[in-house]
MIPA-698093 format. One record per residue: residue in one letter; x, y, z of N, C-alpha, C in turn. Coordinates in steps of 0.02 Angstrom, whole numbers. Atoms other than C-alpha are relative to their C-alpha. Layout:
// MIPA-698093
+------+--------+--------+--------+--------+---------+--------+--------+--------+--------+
| resn |  neast | nnorth |    nup | caeast | canorth |   caup |  ceast | cnorth |    cup |
+------+--------+--------+--------+--------+---------+--------+--------+--------+--------+
|    a |      X |      Y |      Z |      X |       Y |      Z |      X |      Y |      Z |
...
+------+--------+--------+--------+--------+---------+--------+--------+--------+--------+
// end
This chain:
// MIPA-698093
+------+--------+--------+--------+--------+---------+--------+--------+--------+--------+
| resn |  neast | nnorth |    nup | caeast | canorth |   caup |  ceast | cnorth |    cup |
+------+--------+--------+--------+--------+---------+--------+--------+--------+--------+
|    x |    -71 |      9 |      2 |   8135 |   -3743 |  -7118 |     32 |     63 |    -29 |
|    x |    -19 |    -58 |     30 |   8262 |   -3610 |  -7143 |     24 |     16 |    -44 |
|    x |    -43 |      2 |     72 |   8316 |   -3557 |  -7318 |     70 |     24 |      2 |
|    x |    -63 |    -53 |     40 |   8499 |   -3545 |  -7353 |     22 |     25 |    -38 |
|    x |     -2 |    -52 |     52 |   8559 |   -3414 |  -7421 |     31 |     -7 |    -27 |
|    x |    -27 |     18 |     50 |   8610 |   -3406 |  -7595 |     87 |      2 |      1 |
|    x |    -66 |     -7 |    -21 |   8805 |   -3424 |  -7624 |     25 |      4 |    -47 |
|    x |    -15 |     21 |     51 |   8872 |   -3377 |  -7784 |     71 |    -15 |    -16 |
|    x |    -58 |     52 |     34 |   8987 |   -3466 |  -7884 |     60 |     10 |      5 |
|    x |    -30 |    -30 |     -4 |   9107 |   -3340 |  -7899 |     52 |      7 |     74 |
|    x |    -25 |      8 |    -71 |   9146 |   -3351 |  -7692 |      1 |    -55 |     10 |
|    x |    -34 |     75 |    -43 |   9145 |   -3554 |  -7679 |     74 |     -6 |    -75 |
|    x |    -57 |     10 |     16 |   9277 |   -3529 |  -7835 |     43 |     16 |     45 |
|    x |    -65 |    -36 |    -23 |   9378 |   -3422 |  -7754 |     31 |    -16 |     63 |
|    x |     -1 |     63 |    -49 |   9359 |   -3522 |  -7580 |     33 |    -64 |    -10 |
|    x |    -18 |     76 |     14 |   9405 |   -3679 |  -7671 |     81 |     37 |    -18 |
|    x |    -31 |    -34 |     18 |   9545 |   -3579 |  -7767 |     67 |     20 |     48 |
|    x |    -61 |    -15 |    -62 |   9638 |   -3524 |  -7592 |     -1 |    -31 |     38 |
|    x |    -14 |     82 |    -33 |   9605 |   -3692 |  -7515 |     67 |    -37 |    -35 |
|    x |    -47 |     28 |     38 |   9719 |   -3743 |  -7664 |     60 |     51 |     23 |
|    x |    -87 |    -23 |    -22 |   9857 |   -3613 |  -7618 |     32 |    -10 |     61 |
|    x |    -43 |     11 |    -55 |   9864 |   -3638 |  -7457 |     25 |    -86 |     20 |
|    x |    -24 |     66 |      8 |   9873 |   -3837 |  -7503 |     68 |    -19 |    -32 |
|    x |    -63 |     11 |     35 |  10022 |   -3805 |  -7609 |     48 |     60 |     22 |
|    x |    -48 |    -48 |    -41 |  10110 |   -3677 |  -7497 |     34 |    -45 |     25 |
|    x |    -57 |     21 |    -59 |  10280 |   -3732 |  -7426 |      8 |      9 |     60 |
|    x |     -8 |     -2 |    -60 |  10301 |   -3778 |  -7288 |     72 |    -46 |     13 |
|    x |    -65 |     14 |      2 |  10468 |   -3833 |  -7196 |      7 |    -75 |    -10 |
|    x |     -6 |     76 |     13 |  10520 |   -4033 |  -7236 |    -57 |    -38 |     62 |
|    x |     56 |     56 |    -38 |  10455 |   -4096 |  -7066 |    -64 |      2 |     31 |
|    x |     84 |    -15 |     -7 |  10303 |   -4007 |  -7059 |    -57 |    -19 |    -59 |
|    x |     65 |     13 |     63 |  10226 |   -4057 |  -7246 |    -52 |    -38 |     46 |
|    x |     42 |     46 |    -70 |  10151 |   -4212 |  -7122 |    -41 |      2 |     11 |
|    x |     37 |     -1 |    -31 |  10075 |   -4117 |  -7055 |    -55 |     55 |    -21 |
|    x |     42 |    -59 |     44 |   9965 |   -3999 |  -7168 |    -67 |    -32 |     12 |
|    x |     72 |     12 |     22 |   9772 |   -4014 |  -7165 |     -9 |      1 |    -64 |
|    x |     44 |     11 |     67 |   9674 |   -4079 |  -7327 |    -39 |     76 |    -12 |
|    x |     34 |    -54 |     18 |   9631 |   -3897 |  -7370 |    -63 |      5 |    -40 |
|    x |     23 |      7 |     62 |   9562 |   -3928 |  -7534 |    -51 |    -51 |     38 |
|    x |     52 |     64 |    -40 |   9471 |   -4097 |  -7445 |    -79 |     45 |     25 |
|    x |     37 |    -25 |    -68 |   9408 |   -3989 |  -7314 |    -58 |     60 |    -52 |
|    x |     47 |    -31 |     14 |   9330 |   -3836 |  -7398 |    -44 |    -46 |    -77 |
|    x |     31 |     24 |     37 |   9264 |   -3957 |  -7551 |    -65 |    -40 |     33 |
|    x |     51 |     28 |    -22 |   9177 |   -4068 |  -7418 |    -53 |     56 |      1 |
|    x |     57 |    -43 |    -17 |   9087 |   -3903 |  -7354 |    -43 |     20 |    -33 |
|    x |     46 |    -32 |     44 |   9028 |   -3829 |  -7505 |    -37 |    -71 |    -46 |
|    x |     49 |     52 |     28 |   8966 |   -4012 |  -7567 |    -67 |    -11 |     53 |
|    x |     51 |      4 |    -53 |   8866 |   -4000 |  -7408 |    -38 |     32 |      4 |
|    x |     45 |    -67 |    -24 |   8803 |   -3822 |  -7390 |    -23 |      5 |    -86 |
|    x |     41 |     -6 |     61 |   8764 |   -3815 |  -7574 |      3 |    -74 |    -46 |
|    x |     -2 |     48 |     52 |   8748 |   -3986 |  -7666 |    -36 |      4 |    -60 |
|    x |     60 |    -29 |     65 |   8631 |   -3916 |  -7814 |     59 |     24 |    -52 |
|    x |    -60 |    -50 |     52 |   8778 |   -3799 |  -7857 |     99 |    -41 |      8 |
|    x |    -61 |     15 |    -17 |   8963 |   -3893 |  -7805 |    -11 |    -77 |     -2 |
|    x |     35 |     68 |      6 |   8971 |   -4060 |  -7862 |    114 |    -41 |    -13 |
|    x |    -64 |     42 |     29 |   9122 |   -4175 |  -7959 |     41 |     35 |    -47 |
|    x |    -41 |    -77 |     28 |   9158 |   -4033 |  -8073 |     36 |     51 |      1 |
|    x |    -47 |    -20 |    -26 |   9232 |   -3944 |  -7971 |     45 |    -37 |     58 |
|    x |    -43 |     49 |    -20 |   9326 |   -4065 |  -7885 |     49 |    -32 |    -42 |
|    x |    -23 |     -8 |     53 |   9394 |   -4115 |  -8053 |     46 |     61 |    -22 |
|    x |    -39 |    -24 |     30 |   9431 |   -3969 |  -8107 |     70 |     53 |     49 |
|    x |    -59 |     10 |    -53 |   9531 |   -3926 |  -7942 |     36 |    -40 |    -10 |
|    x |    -50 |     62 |      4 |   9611 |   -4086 |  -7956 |     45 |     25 |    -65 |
|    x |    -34 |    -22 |     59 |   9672 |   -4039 |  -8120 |     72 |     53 |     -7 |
|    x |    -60 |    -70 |    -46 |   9743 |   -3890 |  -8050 |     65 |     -5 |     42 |
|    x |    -63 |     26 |    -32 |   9840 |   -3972 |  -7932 |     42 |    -36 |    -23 |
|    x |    -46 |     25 |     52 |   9917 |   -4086 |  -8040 |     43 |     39 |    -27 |
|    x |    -41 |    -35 |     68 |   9964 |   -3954 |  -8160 |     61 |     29 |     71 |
|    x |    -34 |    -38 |    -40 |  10049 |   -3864 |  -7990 |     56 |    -53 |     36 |
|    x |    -58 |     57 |    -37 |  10149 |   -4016 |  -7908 |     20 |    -16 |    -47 |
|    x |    -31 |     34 |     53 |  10177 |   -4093 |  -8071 |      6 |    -64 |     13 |
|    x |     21 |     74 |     11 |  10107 |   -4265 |  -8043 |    -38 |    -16 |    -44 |
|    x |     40 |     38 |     58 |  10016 |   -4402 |  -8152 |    -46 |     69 |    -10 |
|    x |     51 |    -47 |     28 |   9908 |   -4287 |  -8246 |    -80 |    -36 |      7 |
|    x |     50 |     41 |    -18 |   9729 |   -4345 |  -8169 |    -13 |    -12 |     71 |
|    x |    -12 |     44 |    -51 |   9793 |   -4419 |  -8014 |    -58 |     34 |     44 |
|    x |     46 |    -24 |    -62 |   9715 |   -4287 |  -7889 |    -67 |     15 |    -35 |
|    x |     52 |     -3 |     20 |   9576 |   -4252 |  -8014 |    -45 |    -56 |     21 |
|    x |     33 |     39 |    -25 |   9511 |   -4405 |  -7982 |    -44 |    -21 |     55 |
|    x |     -5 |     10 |    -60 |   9537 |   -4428 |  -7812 |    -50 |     62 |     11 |
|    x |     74 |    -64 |    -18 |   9428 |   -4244 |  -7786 |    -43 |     -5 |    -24 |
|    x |     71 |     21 |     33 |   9314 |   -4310 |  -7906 |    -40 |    -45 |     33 |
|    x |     26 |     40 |    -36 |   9288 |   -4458 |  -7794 |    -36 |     37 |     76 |
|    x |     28 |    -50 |    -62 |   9284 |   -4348 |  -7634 |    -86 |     13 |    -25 |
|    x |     71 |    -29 |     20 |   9136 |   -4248 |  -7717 |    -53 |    -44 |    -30 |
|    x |     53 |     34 |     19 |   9048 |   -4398 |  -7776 |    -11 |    -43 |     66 |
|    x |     16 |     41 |    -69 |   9061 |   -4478 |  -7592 |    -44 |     32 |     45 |
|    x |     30 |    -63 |    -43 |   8994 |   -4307 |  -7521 |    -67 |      2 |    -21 |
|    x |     74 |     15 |     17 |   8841 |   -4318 |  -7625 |    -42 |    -69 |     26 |
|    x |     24 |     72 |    -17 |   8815 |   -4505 |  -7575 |    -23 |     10 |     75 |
|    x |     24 |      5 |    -82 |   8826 |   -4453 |  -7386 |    -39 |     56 |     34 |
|    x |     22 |    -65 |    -36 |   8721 |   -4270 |  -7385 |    -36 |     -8 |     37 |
|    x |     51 |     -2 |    -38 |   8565 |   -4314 |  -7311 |     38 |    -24 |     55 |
|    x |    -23 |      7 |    -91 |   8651 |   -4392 |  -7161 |     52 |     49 |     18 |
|    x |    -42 |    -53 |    -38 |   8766 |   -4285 |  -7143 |    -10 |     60 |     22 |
|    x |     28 |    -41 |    -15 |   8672 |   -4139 |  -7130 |    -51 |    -11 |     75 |
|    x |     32 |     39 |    -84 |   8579 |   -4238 |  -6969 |     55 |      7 |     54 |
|    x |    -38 |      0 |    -56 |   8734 |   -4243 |  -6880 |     20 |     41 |     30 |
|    x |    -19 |    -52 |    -42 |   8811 |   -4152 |  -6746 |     62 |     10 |    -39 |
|    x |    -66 |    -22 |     34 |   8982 |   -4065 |  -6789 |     52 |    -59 |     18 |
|    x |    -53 |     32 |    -22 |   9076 |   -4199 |  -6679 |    -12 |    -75 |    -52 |
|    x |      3 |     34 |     56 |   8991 |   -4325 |  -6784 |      1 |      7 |   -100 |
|    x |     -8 |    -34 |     32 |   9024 |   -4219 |  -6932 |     75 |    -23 |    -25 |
|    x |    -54 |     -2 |     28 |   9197 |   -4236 |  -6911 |     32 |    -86 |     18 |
|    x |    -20 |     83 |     13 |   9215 |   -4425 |  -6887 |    -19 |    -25 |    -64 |
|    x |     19 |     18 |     60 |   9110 |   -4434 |  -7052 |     63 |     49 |    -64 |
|    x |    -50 |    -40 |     48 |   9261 |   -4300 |  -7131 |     53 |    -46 |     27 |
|    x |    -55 |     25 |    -20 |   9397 |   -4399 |  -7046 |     -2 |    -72 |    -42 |
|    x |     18 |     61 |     32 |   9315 |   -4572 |  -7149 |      6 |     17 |    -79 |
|    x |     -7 |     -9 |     46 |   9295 |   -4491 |  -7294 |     58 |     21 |    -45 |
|    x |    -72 |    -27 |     13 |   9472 |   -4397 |  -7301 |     28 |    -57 |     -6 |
|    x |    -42 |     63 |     -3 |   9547 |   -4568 |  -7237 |    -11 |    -38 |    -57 |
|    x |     12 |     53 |     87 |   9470 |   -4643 |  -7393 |     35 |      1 |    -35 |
|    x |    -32 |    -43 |     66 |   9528 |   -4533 |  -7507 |     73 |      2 |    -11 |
|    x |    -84 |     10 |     12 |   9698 |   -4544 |  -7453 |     26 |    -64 |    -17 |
|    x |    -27 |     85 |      9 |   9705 |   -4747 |  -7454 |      4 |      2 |    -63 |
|    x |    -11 |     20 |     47 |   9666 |   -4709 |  -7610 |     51 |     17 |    -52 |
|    x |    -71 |    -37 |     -8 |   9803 |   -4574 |  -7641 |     28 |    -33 |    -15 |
|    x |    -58 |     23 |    -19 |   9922 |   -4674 |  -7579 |      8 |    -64 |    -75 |
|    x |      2 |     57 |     49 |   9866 |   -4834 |  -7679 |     20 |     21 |    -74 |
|    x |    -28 |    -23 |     73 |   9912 |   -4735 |  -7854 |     63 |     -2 |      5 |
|    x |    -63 |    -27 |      4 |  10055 |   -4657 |  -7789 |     39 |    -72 |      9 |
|    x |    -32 |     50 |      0 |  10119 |   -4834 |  -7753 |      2 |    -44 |    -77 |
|    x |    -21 |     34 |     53 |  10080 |   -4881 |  -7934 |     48 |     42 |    -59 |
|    x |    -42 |    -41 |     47 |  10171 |   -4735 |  -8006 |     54 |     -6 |     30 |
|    x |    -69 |     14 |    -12 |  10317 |   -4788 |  -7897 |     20 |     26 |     64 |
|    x |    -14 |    -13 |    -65 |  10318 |   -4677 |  -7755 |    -17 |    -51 |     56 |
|    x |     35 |     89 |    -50 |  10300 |   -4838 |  -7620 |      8 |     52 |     84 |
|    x |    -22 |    -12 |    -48 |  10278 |   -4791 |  -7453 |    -43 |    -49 |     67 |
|    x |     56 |     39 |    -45 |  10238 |   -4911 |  -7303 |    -10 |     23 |     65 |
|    x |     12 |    -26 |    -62 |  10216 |   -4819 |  -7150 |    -69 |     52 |      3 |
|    x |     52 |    -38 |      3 |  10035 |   -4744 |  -7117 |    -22 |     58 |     29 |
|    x |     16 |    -66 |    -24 |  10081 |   -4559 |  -7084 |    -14 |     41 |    -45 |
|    x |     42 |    -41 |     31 |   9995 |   -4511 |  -7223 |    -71 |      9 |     -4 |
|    x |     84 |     -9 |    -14 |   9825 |   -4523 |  -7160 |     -2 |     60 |     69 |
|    x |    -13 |    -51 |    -72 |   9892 |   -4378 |  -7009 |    -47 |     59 |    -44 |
|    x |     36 |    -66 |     21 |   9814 |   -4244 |  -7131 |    -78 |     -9 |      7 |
|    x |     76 |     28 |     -2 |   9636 |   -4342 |  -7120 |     -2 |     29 |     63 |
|    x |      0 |     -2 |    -80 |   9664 |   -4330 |  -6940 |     -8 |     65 |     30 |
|    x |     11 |    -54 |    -32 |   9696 |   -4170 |  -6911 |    -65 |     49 |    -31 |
|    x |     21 |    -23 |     23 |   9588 |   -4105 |  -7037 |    -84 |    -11 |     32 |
|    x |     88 |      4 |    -22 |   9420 |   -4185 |  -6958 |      2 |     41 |     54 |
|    x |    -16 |    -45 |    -76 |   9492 |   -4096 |  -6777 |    -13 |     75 |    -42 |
|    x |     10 |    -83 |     27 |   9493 |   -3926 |  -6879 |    -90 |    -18 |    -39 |
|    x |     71 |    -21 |     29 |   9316 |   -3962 |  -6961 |    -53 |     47 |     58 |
|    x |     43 |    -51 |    -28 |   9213 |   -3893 |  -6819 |     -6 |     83 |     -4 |
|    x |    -42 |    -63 |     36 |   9317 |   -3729 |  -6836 |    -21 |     20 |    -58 |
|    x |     32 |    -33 |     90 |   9311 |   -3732 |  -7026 |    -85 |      5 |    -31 |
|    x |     70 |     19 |     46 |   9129 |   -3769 |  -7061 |    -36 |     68 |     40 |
|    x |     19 |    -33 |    -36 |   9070 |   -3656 |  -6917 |     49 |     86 |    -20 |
|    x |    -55 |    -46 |     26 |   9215 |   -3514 |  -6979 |    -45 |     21 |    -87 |
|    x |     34 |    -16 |     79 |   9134 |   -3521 |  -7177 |    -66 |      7 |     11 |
|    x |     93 |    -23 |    -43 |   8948 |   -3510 |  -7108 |     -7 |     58 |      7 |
|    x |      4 |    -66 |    -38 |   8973 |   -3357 |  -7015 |     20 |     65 |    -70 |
|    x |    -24 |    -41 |     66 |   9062 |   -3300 |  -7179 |    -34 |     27 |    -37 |
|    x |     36 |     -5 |     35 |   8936 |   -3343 |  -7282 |    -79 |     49 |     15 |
|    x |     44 |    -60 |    -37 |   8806 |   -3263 |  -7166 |      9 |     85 |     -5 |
|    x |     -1 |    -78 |    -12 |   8902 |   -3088 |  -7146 |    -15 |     15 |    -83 |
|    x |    -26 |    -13 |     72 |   8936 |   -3098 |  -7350 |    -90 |      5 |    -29 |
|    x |     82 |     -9 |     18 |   8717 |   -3122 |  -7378 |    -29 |     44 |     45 |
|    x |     42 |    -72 |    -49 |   8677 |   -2965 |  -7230 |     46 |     64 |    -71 |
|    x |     -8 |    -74 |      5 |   8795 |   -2842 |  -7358 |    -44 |     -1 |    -73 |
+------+--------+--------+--------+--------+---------+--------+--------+--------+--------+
// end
């Protein structure tokens, strides 16, 4: 089997890091909608391609981050990325079996989770909302996984040839 190559820490921060800016970049009113789970997306990957090193810890302490940057419950998304990264460990071995298309039905389940559960806070802190177009970022975000996972690979490849 083939060894992958090492990935240090320093590059899945900084990966995770500009997942978070481009998660909290403005965008115009009727496009928020429609943003991909950035943060979701590159946390699933690196719980996948390295689970030894990327765990709930940093999912946490992202979450944290984001909080401090929107200025919600202090926790809220911590959590919620903490859960992500403890769902990602629960599902590596199969997920590493699958194809990309089944790849991204298992990111589209796991995102969709994460947001029910989202949502379910944000409804106890008051924000209520009953219409289910906040699971569109799950959606699009599993359609961009083939892209993204196959896009950070190649990355990680050129970044272990220099």
């Amino acid at each position: 089997m083939a060894k992958t190559p090492a990935v240090s820490l320093i590059f899945v921060w900084f990966t995770l890091v500009l997942a978070l800016c481009l998660q909290v970049m403005p965008l115009a009113e009727g496009w928020q909608v429609y943003r991909p789970e950035w943060i979701g997306l590159m946390l699933i990957y690196w719980c996948m391609r390295t689970p030894d090193r990327v765990g709930v810890f940093h999912g946490f302490v992202i979450g944290i981050l984001m909080d401090l940057i929107e200025g919600t419950a202090l926790g809220q998304h911590a959590l919620i990325l903490s859960l992500l990264a403890f769902l990602c460990a629960l599902v590596y071995p199969r997920f590493r079996a699958y194809s990309l298309v089944q790849q991204s039905v298992l990111v589209l389940v796991l995102l969709g989770l994460v947001q029910l559960i989202e949502q379910w806070l944000r409804t106890l802190t008051g924000d209520f909302s009953i219409h289910l177009s906040f699971l569109i970022p799950s959606l699009i975000s599993a359609v961009l996984w083939p892209w993204w996972s196959t896009m950070l690979k190649a990355l990680e490849q050129r970044l272990a040839r220099v």
